[in-house]
N, C-alpha and C positions, 0 to 999 in steps of 0.2 A: 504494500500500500504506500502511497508517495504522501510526503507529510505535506503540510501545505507551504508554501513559500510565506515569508515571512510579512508579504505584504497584504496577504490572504489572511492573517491573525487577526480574530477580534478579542474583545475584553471577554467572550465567554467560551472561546476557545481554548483548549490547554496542550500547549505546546510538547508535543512528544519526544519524550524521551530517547526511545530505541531507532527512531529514525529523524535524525536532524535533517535540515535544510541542506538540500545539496551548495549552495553557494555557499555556505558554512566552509567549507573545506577545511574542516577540522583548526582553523583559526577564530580565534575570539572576533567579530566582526563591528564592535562598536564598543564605545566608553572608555575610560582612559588606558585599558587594561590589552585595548587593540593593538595586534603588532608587537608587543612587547615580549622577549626571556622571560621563561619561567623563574630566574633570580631577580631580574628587575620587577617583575610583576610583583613577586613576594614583599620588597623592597617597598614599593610603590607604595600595599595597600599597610603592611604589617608595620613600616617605621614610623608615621605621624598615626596610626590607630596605637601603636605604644605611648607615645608625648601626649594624646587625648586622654587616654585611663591614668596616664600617672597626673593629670591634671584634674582628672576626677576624683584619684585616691585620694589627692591633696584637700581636696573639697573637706575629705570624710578627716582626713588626719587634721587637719585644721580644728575643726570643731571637737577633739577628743585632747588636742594640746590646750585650746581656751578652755577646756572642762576639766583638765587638770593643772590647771591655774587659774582657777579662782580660788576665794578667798580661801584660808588652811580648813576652816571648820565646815565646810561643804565641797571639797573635794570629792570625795567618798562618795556622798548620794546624787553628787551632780554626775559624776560616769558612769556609777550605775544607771541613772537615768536615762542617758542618753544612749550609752549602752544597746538596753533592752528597745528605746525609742527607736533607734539609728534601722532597726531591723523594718520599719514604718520605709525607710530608701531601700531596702530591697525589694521590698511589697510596690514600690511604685515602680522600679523596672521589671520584674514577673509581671505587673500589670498592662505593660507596656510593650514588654517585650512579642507579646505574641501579635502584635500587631506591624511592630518595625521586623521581625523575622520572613512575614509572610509578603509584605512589600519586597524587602532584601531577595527574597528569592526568586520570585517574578522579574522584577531589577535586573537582577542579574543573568537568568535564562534569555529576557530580550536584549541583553546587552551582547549574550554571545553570538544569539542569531542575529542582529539588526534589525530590530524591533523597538525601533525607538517609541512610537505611540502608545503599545501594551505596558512599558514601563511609565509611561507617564501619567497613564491613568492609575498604575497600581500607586504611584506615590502620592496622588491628588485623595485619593481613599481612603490610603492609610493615616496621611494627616489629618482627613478632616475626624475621624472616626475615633484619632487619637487626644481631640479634645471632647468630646462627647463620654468616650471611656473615662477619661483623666477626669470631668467634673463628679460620675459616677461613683469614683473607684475615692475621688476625697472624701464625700458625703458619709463612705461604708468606715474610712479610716479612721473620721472626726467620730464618731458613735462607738467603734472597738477600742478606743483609747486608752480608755479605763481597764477595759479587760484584759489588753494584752500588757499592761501596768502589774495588772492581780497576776497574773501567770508566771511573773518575774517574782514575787514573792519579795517586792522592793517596801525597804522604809518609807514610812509613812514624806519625808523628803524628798526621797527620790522617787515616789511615784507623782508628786505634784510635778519634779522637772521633767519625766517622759510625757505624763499627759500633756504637758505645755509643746517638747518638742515634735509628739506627733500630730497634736494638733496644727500647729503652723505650718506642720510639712503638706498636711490633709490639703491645705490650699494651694498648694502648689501644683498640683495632681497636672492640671491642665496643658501648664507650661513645660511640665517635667516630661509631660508627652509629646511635646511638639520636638525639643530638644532631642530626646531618646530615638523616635520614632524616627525624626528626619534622619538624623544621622546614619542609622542601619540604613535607610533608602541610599543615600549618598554612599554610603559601603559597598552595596549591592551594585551600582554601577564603578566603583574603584576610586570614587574618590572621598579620603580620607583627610588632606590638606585641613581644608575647612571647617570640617567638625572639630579638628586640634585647634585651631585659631581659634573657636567660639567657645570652647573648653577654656582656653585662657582668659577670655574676657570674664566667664561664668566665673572662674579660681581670682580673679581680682576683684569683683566685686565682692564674693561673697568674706573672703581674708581683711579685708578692707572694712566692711559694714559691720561682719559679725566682730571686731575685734575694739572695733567705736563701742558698739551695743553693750555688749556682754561685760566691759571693766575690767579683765584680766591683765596683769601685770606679767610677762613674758621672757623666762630667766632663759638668758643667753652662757651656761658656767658659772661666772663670777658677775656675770652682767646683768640689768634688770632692765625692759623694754619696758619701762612706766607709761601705763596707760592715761592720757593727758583730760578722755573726755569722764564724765559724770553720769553717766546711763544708769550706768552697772546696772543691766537687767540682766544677768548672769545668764543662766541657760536659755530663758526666751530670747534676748539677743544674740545668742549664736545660731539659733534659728530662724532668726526674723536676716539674718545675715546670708544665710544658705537662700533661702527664697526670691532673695533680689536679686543674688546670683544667677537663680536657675530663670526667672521672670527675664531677664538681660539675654541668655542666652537663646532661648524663646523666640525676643523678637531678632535677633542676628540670625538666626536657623530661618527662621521668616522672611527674611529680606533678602539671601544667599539662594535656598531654592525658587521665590519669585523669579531674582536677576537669572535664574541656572548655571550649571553645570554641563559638561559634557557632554552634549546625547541626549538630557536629562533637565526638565524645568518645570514648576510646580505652575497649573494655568487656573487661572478662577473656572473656567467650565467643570473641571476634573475635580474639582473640589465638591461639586454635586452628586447628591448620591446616583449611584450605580449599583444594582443592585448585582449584578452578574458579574462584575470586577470585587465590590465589596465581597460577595462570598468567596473568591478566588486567593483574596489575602485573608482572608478568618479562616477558612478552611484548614489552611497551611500553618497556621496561629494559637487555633485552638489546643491542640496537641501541647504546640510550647506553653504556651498560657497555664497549661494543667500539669505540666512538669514541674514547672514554677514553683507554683503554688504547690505540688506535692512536696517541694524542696523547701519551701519559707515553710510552711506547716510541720514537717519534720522539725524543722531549726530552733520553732517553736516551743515543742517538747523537748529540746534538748534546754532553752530556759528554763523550763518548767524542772529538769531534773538537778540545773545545776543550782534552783532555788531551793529544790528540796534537800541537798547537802549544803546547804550555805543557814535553810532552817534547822535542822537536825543538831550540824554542829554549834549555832548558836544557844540551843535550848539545853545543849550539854553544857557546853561552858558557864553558861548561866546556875544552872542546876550544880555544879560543882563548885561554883562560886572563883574559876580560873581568874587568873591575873591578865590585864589584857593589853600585854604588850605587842610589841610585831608580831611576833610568832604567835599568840593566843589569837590574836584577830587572825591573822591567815588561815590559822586548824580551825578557829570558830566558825569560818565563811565570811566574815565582813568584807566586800567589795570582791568577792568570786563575779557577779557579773561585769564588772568593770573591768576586772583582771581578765577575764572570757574576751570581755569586747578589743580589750588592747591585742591582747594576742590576734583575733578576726581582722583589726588595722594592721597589722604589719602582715599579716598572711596575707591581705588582698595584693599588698604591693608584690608578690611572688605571684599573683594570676598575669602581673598585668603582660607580660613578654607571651605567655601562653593565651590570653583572649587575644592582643594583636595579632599573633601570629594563627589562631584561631580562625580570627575573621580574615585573614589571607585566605587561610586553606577553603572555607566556605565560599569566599566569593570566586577562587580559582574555579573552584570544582563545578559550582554553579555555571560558571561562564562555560568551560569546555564542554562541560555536557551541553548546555544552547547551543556548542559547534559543532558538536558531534564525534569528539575527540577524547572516547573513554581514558582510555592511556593514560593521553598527561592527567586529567582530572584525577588520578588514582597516585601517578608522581607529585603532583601540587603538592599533594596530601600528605605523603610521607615524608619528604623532605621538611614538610613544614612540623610533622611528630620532633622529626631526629634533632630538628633548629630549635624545637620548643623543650624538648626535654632537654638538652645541653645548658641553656642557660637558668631553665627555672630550678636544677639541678646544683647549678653555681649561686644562685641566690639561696636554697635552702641551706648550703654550706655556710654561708654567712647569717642565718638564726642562728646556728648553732654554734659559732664562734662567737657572735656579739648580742647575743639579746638580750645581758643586763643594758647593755648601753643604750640600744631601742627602748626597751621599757625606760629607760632613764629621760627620753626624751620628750614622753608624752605626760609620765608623773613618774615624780620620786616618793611616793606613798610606798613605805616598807613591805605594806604589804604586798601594793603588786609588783615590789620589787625583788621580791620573795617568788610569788607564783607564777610572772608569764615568764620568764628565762625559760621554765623547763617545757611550758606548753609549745613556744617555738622552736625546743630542739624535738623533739615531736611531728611537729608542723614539718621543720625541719627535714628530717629524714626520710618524706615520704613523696618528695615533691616530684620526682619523676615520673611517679605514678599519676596522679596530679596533671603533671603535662600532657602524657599521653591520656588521660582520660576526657580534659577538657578541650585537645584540640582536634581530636577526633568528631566530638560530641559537635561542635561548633560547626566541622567538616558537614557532618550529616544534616546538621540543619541547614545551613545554606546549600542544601541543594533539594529541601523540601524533604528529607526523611524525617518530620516531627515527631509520626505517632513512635515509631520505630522507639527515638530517645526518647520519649518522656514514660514508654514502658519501662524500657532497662530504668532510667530513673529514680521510676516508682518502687521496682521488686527490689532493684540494690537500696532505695533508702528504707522502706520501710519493711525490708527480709533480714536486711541485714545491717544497716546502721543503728539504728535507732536500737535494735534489740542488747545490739554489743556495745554501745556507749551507756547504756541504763546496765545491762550486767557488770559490765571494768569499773562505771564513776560510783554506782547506786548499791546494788547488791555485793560488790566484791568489796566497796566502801574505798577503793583507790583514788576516791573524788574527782576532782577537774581534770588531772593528768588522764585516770582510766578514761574520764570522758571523750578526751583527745586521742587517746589510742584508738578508740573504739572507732572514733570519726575519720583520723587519718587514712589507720589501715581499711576503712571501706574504701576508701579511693582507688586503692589497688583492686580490689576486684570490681569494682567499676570500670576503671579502665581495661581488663579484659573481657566484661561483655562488650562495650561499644569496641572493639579490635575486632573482635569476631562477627557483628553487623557489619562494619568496611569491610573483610574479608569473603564476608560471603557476598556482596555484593547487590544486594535489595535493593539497596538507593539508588542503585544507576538506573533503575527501571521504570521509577513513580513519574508520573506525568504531572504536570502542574497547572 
């Protein structure tokens, strides 16, 4: 059967797979990704999507350094707060993401056939669909505030600063979707320039505003960064500071796809709904969307367990009448979630070389398949495995050699300067697994395999994560460490179910 030529595609067509466009001739035929080596290609999408997440990380690491600098007597429950809150920004990318995944991959299949119009309407959809979702998805966050506060098992303190942080975040929902969303679309066609440029504007306002707001005084060693203004709205100001951020980067994302891109511009017509394009990016979405969220839900009862040894051990220490120095507060539990969250900041900065190099291998794969060039789609991929596990490999080497001095950088509280050294060597050790499991993961989904990942997903997180982090932290009572064994070592057998989906080769088949 002859597929249809590329100018025979409509928005409710879906571009096949197993038989590309014969003008394809197995070359990528449009977006910046056209004409280029498979090392420049990588180069291209994988170096400013690394300077974009590490401007992201900064976002999150910013606001966990202003919360372990404020004042000495609310340190403690202001990270805890924010901690358990901060989990409110992952909840807004799972909510997002299934939307800029399913764009990204449409994107990207017209971008290898020369289908420039099929891409431009999936982007006009995904956007418009991604503020609609975004006011929805605040509303649900502003009303669970409280509960996901209670499930932290936080002081009475630091439940009033999560509610405050994820309620400000709850507002953002909108913006945070325009930003998210675009971006993956601009990925999806290979151009990542831009989204790092607006990343940086997003990391100066919000460093800038939160850092007026909040009143933290900023110890440089022997140096102190005296905060000159008078707000001092502590935790509400590092979040009223993220939002202006993300609201900034919103309309730059706004103004960027208007002007366009490559191949690629966002038109007011396409911004109407569609209903037969719309389902074409949900379809692809939904999957991710439900992985997600099987993942923040998991992550969630892992608060829940490390609340339940942080109350356990407090009601003991109480009841024994312990003295409660460094070491009494860290066996008691005091600031286990903040010590949890610090550790989650410096682990993310270890994804970031693997999601870049991630969304390389996803948009290669994507692309060659529109050209009809299994082959390389399957070289993109590994090459960008062997790139991502070497380096994230070389940063877990470095948890494990410095991570009193990372903990050192975000608070000097004893206590978590006690607890996250060991969670990172931990962290640490497992990172290669890690690489290969997330850029595989990443592979599959930029080429439209959702359901595929957010199965394995589901059975590795909740077959086998979840059961072996509550047995090592909870029952065997090794607390926050067992809980990180339990967590790290899933990652390795995660990463050899999604091996084995690439290997066998399913994804090259789905039609989109």
């Amino acid at each position: 059967m002859e597929s249809p030529s590329p100018k025979d595609n409509t928005a409710s067509d879906p571009i096949e797979l197993s038989e590309p466009p014969a003008a394809a001739a197995g070359e990528i035929q449009s977006g910046r990704l056209a004409g280029k080596s498979l090392a420049a290609a990588i180069s291209i999408v994988a170096f400013p999507v690394l300077l974009q997440q590490l401007m992201a990380a900064f976002v999150g690491l910013a606001d966990k350094i202003f919360a372990g600098h404020l004042r000495s007597e609310i340190v403690i429950p202001a990270l805890d707060g924010v901690g358990v809150g901060s989990y409110v920004g992952w909840l807004i990318g799972i909510a997002m993401s299934g939307l800029g995944i399913g764009g990204q991959a449409i994107i990207a299949r017209s971008m290898g056939a020369g289908d420039v119009d099929v891409g431009e309407k999936a982007l006009g959809q995904a956007i418009s669909m991604s503020v609609v979702w975004g006011v929805f998805c605040g509303i649900v966050m502003w009303l669970l505030a409280d509960e996901l506060a209670s499930i932290g098992e936080l002081s009475s303190q630091a439940t009033i600063f999560c509610i405050q942080y994820v309620r400000v975040f709850a507002v953002s929902m909108p913006f945070f979707g325009i930003v998210m969303v675009g971006a993956m679309c601009m990925h999806g066609a290979g151009e990542t320039v831009r989204p790092f440029l607006i990343s940086v504007g997003i990391n100066i306002v919000n460093v800038s505003v939160s850092w007026i707001l909040c009143g933290a005084d900023i110890d440089f060693g022997d140096s102190i960064l005296v905060n000159p203004f008078s707000f001092d709205l502590d935790v509400l100001g590092i979040a009223l500071g993220s939002v202006f951020g993300i609201a900034v980067g919103a309309v730059l994302t706004l103004l960027i796809l208007f002007r366009g891109i490559r191949d690629l511009k966002l038109r007011p017509g396409s911004l109407l709904p569609s209903a037969s394009m719309a389902w074409r990016v949900v379809r692809i979405g939904i999957p991710n969307f439900l992985e997600g969220m099987a993942m923040w839900t998991a992550n969630i009862f892992v608060l829940g367990f490390i609340g339940t040894i942080a109350g356990k051990a407090m009601k003991s220490a109480a009841m024994a009448e312990e003295g409660r120095g460094s070491t009494d507060l860290a066996v008691a539990g005091e600031g286990l979630q903040g010590a949890h969250i610090i550790a989650v900041q410096w682990e993310s900065f270890s994804f970031l070389p693997g999601f870049a190099i991630g969304i390389a291998a996803g948009a290669l794969a994507g692309q060659y398949l529109g050209a009809g060039n299994l082959a390389m789609a399957k070289k993109a991929v590994w090459v960008c495995v062997s790139l991502g596990m070497a380096l994230m490999g070389l940063i877990g080497i470095g948890f494990i050699i410095w991570g009193e001095t990372l903990t050192s950088i975000i608070s000097q509280n004893t206590v978590h300067l006690e607890v996250v050294p060991t969670l990172l060597v931990i962290c640490g050790a497992t990172q290669i697994f890690f690489a290969a499991s997330m850029i595989i993961r990443q592979a599959l989904r930029g080429t439209g395999d959702t359901v595929w990942v957010f199965i394995i997903t589901v059975v590795s997180s909740y077959g086998i994560r979840l059961p072996l982090a509550w047995f090592l932290g909870v029952y065997l009572e090794w607390g926050l460490p067992g809980i990180w064994i339990g967590l790290c070592g899933e990652l390795g057998v995660r990463a050899v179910f999604f091996t084995m989906r690439f290997v066998q080769g399913g994804w090259a088949k789905r039609a989109i």
